[in-house]
C-alpha positions as CSV (number, residue, x, y, z in Angstrom):
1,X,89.8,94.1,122.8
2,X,87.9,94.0,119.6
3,X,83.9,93.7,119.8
4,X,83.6,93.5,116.2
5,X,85.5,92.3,113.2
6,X,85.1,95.6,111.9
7,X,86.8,97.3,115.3
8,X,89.8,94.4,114.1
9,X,90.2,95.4,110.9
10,X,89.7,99.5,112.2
11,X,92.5,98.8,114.3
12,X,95.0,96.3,111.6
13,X,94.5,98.7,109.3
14,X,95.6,101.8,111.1
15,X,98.7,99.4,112.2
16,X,99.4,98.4,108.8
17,X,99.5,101.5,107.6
18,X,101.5,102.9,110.5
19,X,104.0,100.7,110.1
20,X,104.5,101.3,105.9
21,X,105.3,105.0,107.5
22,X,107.5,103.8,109.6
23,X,109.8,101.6,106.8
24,X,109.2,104.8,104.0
25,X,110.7,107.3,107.1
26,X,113.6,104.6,107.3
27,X,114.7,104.3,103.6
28,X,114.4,107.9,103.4
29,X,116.7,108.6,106.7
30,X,119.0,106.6,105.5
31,X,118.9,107.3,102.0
32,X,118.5,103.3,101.0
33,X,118.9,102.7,97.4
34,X,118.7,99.2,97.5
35,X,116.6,97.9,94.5
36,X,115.5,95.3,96.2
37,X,114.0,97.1,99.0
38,X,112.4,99.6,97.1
39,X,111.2,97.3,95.1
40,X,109.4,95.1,97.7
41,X,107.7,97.7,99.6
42,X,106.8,99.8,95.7
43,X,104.9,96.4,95.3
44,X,103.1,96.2,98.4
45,X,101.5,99.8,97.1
46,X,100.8,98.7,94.1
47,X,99.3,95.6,95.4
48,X,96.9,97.9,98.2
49,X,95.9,99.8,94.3
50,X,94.8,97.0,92.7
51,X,93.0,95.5,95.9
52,X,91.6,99.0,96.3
53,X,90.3,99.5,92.9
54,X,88.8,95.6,92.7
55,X,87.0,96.7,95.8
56,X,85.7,99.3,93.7
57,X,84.8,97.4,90.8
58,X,87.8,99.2,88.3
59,X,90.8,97.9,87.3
60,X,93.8,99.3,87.7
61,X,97.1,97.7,85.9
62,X,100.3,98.2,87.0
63,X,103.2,96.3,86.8
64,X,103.4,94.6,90.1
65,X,107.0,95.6,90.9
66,X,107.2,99.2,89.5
67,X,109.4,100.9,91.8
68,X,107.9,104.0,92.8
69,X,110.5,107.0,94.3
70,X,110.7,107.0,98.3
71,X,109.5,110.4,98.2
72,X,106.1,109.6,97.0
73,X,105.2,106.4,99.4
74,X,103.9,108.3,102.8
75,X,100.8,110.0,100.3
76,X,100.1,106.8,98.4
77,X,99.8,105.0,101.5
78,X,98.1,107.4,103.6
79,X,95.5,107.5,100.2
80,X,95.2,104.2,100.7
81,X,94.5,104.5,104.5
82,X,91.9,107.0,103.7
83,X,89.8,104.8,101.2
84,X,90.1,101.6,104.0
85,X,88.7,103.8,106.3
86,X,86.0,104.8,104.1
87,X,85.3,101.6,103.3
88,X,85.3,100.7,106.8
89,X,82.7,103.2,107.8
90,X,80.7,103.9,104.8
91,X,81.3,100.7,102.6
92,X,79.4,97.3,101.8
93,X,79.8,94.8,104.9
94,X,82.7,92.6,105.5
95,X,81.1,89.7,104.3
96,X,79.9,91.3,101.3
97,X,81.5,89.3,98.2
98,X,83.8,91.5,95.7
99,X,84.0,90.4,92.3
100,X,86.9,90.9,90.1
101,X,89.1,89.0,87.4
102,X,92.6,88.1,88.4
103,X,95.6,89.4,86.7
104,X,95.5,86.1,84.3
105,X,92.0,86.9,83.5
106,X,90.2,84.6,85.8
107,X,87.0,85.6,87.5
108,X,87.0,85.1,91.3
109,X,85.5,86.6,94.4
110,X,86.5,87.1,98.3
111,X,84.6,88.8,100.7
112,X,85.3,92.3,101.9
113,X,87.2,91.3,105.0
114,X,89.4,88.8,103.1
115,X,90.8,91.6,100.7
116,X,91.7,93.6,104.4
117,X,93.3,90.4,105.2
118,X,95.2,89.8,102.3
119,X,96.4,93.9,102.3
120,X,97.8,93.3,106.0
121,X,99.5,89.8,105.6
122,X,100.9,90.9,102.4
123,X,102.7,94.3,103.7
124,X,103.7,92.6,106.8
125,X,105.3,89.7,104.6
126,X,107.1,92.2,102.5
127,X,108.2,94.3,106.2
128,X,109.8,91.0,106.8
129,X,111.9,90.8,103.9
130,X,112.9,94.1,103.6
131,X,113.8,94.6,107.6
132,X,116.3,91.2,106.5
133,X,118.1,93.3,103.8
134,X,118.2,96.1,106.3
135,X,119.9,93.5,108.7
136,X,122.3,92.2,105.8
137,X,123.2,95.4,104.8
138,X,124.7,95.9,108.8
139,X,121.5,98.0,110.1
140,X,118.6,97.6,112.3
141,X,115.6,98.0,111.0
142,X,113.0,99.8,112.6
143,X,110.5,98.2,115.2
144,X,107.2,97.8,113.3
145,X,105.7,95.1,115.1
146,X,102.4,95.0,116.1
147,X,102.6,94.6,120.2
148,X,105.2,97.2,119.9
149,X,102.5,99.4,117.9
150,X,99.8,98.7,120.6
151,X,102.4,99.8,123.1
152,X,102.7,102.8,121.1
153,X,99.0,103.8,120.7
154,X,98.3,103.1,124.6
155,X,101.5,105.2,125.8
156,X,99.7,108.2,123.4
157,X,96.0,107.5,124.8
């Protein structure tokens, strides 16, 4: 149970992330070289660095779907996790509005917990479509939904 929204997005977070580990460990076990599946979950990092660097009132440009090499996923994302967490703890409230221009040059604003939203839906979106190529290409993709996550985290409690 969640007695805050900041205990929800404490706990999405940690799930999101957890389950980005769980899809890098997977392309690198099997040594995927699909471009299209490097290529989604590449974009869902360099869609957490631009969220992340809005949030900090920087920009940070990056083409959206630069593929980045397996290898280096696991840091960026757990970088990531650390500055949510941060954020989390030590930043402005979840309602607090964050100001930024969008990548056509439009200014806009969402609060806080909106940009958390967007980070989770987004990666799990992208899980989605790259555990289908996994499936087309005659595998099965790893588990990385979130009741199966909670299961996890209470078995290790």
């Amino acid at each position: 149970m969640h007695n805050t929204l900041k205990d929800f997005f404490t706990k999405t977070l940690k799930y999101n992330f957890w389950a980005f580990e769980v899809m890098s460990d997977f392309v690198l076990e099997y040594k995927i070289q699909d471009d299209y599946i490097l290529k989604q979950l590449s974009h869902t990092l360099n869609a957490n660095k631009v969220w992340l660097s809005r949030i900090q009132g920087e920009t940070f440009k990056i083409d959206p779907f630069f593929v980045h090499p397996p290898i280096t996923w696991l840091p960026m994302m757990q970088s990531d996790g650390a500055k949510c967490s941060q954020l989390l703890e030590f930043g402005p409230d979840l309602e607090t509005q964050i100001q930024y221009t969008t990548r056509d040059g439009k200014p806009h604003e969402l609060s806080l917990g909106e940009i958390f939203f967007i980070l989770i839906n987004h990666a799990t979106h992208h899980r989605g479509q790259v555990a289908a190529r996994i499936r087309q290409m005659g595998l099965e993709p790893p588990s990385t939904d979130y009741p199966h996550y909670c299961g996890l985290m209470t078995t290790k409690a």
